[in-house]
C-alpha positions as CSV (number, residue, x, y, z in Angstrom):
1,X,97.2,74.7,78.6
2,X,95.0,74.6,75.6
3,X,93.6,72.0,74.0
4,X,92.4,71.0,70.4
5,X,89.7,69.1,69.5
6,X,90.8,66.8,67.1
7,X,87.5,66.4,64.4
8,X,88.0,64.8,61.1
9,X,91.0,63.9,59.1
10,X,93.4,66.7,57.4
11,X,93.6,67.6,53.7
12,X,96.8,65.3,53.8
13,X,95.1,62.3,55.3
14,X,92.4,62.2,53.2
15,X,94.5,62.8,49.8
16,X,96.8,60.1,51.0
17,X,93.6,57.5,51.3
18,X,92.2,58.7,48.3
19,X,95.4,58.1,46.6
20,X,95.5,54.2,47.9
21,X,91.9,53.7,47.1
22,X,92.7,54.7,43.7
23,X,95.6,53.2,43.1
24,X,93.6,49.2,44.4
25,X,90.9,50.1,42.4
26,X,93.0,50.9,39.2
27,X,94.8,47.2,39.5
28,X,91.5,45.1,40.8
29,X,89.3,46.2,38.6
30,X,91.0,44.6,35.5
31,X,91.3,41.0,37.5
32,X,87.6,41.2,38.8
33,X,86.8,41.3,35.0
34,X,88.9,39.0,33.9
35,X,87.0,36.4,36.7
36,X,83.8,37.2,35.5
37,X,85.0,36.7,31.9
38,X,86.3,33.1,32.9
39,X,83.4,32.3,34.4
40,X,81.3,32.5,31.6
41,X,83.9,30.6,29.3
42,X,83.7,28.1,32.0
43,X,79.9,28.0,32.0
44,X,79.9,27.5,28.2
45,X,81.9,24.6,28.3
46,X,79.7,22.9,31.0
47,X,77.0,23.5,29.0
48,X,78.4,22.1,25.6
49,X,79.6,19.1,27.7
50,X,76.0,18.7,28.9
51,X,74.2,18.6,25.4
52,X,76.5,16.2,24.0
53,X,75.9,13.6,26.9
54,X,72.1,14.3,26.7
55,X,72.2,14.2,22.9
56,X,74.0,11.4,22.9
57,X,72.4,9.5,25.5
58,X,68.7,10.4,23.5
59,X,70.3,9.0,20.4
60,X,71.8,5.7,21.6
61,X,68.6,4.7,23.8
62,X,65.8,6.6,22.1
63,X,66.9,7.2,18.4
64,X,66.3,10.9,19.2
65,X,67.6,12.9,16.0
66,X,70.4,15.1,16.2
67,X,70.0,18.6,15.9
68,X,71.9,20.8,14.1
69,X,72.2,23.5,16.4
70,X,70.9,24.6,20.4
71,X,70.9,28.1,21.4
72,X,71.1,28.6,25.4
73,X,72.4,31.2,27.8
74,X,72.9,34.1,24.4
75,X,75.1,31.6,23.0
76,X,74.6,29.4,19.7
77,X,76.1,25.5,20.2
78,X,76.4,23.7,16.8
79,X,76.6,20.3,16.3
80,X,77.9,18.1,14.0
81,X,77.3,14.4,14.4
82,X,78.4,11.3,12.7
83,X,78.1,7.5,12.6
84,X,80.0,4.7,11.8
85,X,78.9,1.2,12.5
86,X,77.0,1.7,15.8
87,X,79.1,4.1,17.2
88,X,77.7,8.0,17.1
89,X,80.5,10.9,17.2
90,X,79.2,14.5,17.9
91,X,80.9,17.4,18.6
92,X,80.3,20.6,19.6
93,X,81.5,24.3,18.4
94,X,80.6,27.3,19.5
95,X,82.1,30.7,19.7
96,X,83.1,32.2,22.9
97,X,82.2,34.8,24.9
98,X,86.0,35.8,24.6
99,X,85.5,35.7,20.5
100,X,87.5,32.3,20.5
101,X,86.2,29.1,19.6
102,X,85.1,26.6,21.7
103,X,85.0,22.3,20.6
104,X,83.9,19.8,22.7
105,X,83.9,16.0,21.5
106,X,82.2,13.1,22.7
107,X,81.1,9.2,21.5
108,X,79.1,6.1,22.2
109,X,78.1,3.0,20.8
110,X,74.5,1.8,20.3
């Protein structure tokens, strides 16, 4: 009787693996991109949330002045502030990392 010594894969084998591996990176990379690209949108709404409750918070309790705009993480925040009796209004605007644009509102009274 002889006998084979079976050493690697065949031509199939690997063709057939290279094929699947192909085929899962052609459909995952798209969604991996798409996280990452959510993520950011995400982080620039956290941060516009956080300057208007600091802002705010300086204004009522210090009479901080409002600034016109903050530039963090690559990205440009503009704000646009307004008063009426002792109530402050500012919002936020800023274009995303996904080209759209972003608002974020908030208010408090003095």
């Amino acid at each position: 009787m002889l006998l084979k010594n079976k050493l690697g894969f065949t031509l199939s084998e690997a063709l057939v693996s290279l094929l699947i591996l192909t085929i899962s990176i052609r459909y995952l990379v798209p969604v991996f991109i798409t996280a990452e690209l959510e993520q950011k949108i995400l982080q620039e709404h956290k941060t516009a949330l956080q300057i208007i409750h600091n802002t705010l918070i300086d204004w009522a309790l210090i009479n901080t002045p409002v600034p016109r705009e903050i530039s963090q993480f690559n990205t440009m925040f503009y704000l646009h502030f307004s008063t009426q009796d002792n109530l402050g209004q500012l919002c936020v605007t800023w274009s995303e990392t996904s080209k759209r644009t972003g608002k974020e509102c908030g208010e408090i009274k003095k």
